[in-house]
N, C-alpha and C positions, 0 to 999 in steps of 0.2 A: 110503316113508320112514317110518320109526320116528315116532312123533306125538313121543315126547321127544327126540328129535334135531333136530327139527325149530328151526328159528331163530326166536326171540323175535319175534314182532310188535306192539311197544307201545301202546297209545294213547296220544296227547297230548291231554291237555285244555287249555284255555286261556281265562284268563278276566284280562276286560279290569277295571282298575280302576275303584273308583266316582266318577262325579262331583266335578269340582272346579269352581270360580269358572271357569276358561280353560274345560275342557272343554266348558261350558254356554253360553262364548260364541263357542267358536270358536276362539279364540286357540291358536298354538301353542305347545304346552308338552311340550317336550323335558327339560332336567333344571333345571329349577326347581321347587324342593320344596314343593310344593304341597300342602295340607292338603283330604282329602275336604270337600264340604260337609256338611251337616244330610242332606239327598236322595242323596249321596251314599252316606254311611253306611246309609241304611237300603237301598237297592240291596244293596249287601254283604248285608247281615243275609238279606236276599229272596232271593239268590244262592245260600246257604247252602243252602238248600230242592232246589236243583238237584243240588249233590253229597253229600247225604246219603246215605251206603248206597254212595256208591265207595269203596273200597279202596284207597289210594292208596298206591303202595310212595317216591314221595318229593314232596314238592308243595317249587316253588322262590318265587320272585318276587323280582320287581326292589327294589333296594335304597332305591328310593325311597319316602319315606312315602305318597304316596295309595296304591300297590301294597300296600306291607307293610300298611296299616290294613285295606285289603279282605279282605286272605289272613287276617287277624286277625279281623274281623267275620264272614269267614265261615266261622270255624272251623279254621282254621288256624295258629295262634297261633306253633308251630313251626316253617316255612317257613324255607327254607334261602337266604338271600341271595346270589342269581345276577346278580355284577355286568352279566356280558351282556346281561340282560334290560331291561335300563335303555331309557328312548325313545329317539329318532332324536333325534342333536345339532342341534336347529334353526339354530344361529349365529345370526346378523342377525334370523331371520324369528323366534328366540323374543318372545313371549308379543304376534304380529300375526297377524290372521288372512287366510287367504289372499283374504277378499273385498276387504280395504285392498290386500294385494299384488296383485291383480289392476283395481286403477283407474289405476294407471300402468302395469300388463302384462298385457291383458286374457285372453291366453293360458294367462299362466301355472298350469304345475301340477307340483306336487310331485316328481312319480312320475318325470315327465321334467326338469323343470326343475333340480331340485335344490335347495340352501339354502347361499345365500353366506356363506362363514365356515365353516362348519357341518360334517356329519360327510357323505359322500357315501353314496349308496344302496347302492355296493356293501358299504361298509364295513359299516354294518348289514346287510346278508345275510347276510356272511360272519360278523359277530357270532350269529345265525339259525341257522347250518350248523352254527357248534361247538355251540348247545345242540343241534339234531335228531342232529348224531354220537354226542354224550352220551348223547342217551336210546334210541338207535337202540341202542347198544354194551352199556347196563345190564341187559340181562335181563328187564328192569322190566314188568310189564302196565299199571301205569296211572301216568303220572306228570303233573304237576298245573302249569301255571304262571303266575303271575300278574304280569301284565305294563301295559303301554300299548297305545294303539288304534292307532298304523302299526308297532308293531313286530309285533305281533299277527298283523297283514294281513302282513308281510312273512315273519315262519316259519311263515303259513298256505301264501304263496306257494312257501317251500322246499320244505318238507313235500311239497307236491305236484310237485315239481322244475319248479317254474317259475321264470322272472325275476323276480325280484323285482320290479318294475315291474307286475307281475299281481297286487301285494298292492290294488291299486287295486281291482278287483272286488269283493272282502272287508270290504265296510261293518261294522265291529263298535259295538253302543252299549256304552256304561257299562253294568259289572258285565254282562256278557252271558260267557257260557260258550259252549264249544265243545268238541265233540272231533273228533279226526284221527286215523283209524286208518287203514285198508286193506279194499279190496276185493278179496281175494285176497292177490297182493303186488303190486297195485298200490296207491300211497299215495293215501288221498281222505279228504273232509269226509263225517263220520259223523254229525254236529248242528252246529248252527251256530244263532247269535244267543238260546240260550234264555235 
């Protein structure tokens, strides 16, 4: 095959927003607009160090301010607001953490349980799918997203054509990067938590 014929294979990069108040304690925080902390912002700024020198044909992030503040801190200031990028709707379980949720349901977890009220796991996938079809479709080599810490885990999970439910695996900290390329053409994790 022709090398220029050949089909796009992207990277994703992805990186988690920095530190907030909930973040730090645990609590879930889906779309409550939350302002980075002090620690927060400087993760950003430190982050910045990590994508120096890529080339990034488009960088998105969630429309939420600790998101949009990171993408800013760290050099991004232009960043295109991708409503899909937004967290997981916690319902009920916003801003508790699942150690309170788990002293009247000691089992409970996320990945399988779900969040009463709330936005269900497939539906965030499938939020997931449409951005990886986007960047899959763009041509693009390197495209950039800054987002939250399960939704992260969960277009890590697509990306890799997994259940979503496998985003469990995928521990992301604050302001920590990632990229997702390929192993041939098979999809895989190319860095992770830098």
């Amino acid at each position: 095959m022709n090398p220029a014929a050949r089909p796009s294979r992207p990277q994703l990069w992805i990186m988690r927003h920095g530190e907030t108040e909930w973040s730090k304690s645990g609590q879930y925080t889906g779309l409550t607009d939350l302002p980075l902390t002090v620690e927060g912002e400087q993760q950003a700024v430190e982050a910045r160090k990590i994508l120096e020198g890529i080339d990034f044909d488009l960088v998105l992030t969630s429309p939420l301010r600790r998101a949009r503040r990171t993408a800013e801190l760290a050099g991004f200031p232009d960043a295109v607001h991708e409503p899909l990028a937004v967290e997981w709707n916690y319902g009920d379980y916003e801003g508790i953490s699942s150690d309170l949720i788990r002293k009247d349901n000691p089992d409970y977890l996320i990945w399988t349980d779900g969040v009463p009220n709330g936005e269900t796991l497939d539906s965030v996938a499938a939020r997931a799918d449409k951005i990886i079809a986007r960047v899959l479709e763009s041509g693009m080599d390197n495209v950039l997203i800054v987002a939250h810490g399960h939704f992260s885990r969960i277009l890590t999970a697509r990306w890799l054509e997994l259940d979503a439910r496998e985003g469990r695996h995928f521990v992301l900290g604050t302001a920590k990067v990632c990229t997702l390329g390929w192993d041939k053409r098979t999809p895989a994790i190319l860095r992770w938590g830098l």
